[in-house]
VMD Tcl script that draws the C-alpha trace (Angstrom):
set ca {
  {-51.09 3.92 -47.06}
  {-52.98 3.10 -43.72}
  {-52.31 5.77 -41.09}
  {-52.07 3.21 -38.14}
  {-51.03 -0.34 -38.21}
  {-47.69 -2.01 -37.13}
  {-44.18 -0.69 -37.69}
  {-41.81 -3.64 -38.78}
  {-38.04 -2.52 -37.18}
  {-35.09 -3.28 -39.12}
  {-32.87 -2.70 -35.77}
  {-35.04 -4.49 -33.18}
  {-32.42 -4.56 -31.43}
  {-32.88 -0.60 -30.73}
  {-36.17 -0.93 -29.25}
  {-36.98 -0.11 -25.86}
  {-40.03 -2.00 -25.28}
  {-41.69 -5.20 -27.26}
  {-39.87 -5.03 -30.99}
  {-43.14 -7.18 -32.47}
  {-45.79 -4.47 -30.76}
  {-44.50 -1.35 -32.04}
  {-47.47 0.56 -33.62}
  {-48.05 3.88 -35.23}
  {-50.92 6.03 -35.17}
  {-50.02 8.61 -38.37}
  {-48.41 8.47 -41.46}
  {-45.93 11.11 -39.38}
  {-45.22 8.58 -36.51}
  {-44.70 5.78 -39.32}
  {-42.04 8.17 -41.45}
  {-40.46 9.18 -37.71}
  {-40.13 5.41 -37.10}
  {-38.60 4.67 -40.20}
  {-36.09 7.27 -39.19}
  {-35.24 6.49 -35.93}
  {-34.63 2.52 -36.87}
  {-32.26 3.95 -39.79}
  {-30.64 6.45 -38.18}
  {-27.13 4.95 -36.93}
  {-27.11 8.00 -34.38}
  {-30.24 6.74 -33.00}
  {-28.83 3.82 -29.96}
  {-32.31 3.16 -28.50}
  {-35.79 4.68 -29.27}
  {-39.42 3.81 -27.83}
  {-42.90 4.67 -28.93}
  {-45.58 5.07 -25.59}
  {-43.17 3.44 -23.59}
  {-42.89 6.63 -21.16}
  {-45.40 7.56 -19.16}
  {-46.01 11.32 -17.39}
  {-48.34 12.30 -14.97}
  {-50.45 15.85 -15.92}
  {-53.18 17.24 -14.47}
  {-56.22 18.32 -16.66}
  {-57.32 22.26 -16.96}
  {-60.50 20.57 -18.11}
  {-61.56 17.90 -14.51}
  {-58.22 19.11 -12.82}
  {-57.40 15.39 -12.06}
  {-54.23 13.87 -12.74}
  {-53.74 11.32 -15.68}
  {-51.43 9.95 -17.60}
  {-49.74 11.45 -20.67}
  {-47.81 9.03 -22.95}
  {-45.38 10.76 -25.42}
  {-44.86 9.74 -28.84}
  {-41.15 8.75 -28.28}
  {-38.36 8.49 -26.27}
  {-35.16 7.68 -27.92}
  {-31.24 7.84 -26.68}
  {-28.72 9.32 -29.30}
  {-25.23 9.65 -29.70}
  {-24.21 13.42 -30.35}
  {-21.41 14.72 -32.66}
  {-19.34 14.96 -30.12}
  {-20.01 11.42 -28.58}
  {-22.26 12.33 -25.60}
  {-25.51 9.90 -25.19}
  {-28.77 12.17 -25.21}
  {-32.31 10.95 -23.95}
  {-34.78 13.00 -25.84}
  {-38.59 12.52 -25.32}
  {-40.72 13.63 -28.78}
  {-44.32 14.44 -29.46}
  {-45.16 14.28 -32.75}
  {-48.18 16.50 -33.72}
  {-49.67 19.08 -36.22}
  {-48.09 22.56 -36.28}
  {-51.50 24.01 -36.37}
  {-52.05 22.44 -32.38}
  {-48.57 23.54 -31.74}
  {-50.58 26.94 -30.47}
  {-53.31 28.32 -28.87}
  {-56.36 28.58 -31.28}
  {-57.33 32.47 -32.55}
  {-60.13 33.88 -30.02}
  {-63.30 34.09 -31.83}
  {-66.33 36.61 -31.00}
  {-68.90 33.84 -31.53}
  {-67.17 30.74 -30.13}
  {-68.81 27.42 -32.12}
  {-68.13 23.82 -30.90}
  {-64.91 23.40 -33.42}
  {-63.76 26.46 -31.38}
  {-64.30 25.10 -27.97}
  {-63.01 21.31 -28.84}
  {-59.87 23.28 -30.68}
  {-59.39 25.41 -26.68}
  {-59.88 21.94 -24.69}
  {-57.10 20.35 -27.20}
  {-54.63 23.24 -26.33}
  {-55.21 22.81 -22.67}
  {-54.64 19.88 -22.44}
  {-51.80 19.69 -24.71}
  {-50.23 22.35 -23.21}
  {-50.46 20.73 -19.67}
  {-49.28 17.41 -21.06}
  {-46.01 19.26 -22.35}
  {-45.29 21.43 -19.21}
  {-45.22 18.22 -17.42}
  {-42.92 16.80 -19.66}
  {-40.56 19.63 -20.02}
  {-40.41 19.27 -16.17}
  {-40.13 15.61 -16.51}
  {-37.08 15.79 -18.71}
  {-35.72 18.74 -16.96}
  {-35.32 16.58 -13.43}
  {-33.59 13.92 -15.43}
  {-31.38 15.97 -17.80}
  {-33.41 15.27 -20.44}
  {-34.80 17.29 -23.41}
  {-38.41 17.35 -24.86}
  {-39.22 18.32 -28.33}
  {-42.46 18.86 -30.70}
  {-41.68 17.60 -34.05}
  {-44.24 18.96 -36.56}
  {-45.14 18.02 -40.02}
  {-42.44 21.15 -41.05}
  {-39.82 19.38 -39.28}
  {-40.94 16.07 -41.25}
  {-40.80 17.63 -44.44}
  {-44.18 16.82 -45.06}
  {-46.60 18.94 -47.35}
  {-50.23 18.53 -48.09}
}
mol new
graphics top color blue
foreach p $ca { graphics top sphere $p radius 0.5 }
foreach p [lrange $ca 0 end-1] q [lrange $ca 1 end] { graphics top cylinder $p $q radius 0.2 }
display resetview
């Protein structure tokens, strides 16, 4: 199975942004997709059709962060929810363990937790402002196991 390529909707209808463009960039994006076009709780759902300003800890300049997904869902109780999603490895889900001799896996593994971290303290304040929620959906959440 490729791990990027285009996702084919069932439910075009429920997509936010161009239905024929939608594309995936992990087997864990593809499997979320296949989900959220299913998923009769699911009213509307985009992939990188949000964007968030974050500033870097690395230049300290603002750019743009573009979450996985953003998708509207009915609750059990019948209340609409907007719910922005990143989609990521559970293993960059926290900081990496300080080392005594710090290598270059090391220092690439602190750069992607800064700036992972800033992306999703913007968006927690993003959704916050609008009543939204953010979430990290892991591999665990998936029920994916290698």
């Amino acid at each position: 199975m490729a791990y990027k390529g285009k996702f084919q909707p069932r439910n075009p209808q429920k997509y936010l942004g161009d239905p024929s463009n939608i594309v995936y960039r992990s087997r864990w994006e593809l499997k979320f997709m296949g989900w959220l076009d299913n998923h009769p709780g699911v009213l509307q759902w985009g992939s990188e059709e949000l964007i968030i300003p974050y500033r870097s800890p690395i230049d300290g300049r603002v750019h743009r962060y573009f979450p996985d997904f953003i998708i509207k869902k009915k609750t059990r109780d019948g209340k609409i929810d907007t719910v922005v999603v990143e989609i990521k490895p559970k293993a960059q889900c926290s900081p990496p363990k300080v080392i005594n001799k710090p290598n270059k896996r090391y220092i690439t593994e602190v750069q992607t937790w800064g700036i992972n971290s800033s992306k999703w303290e913007a968006a927690v304040g993003y959704c916050k402002e609008r009543g939204w929620k953010f979430e990290i959906i892991t591999e665990i959440e998936l029920g994916i196991k290698f």
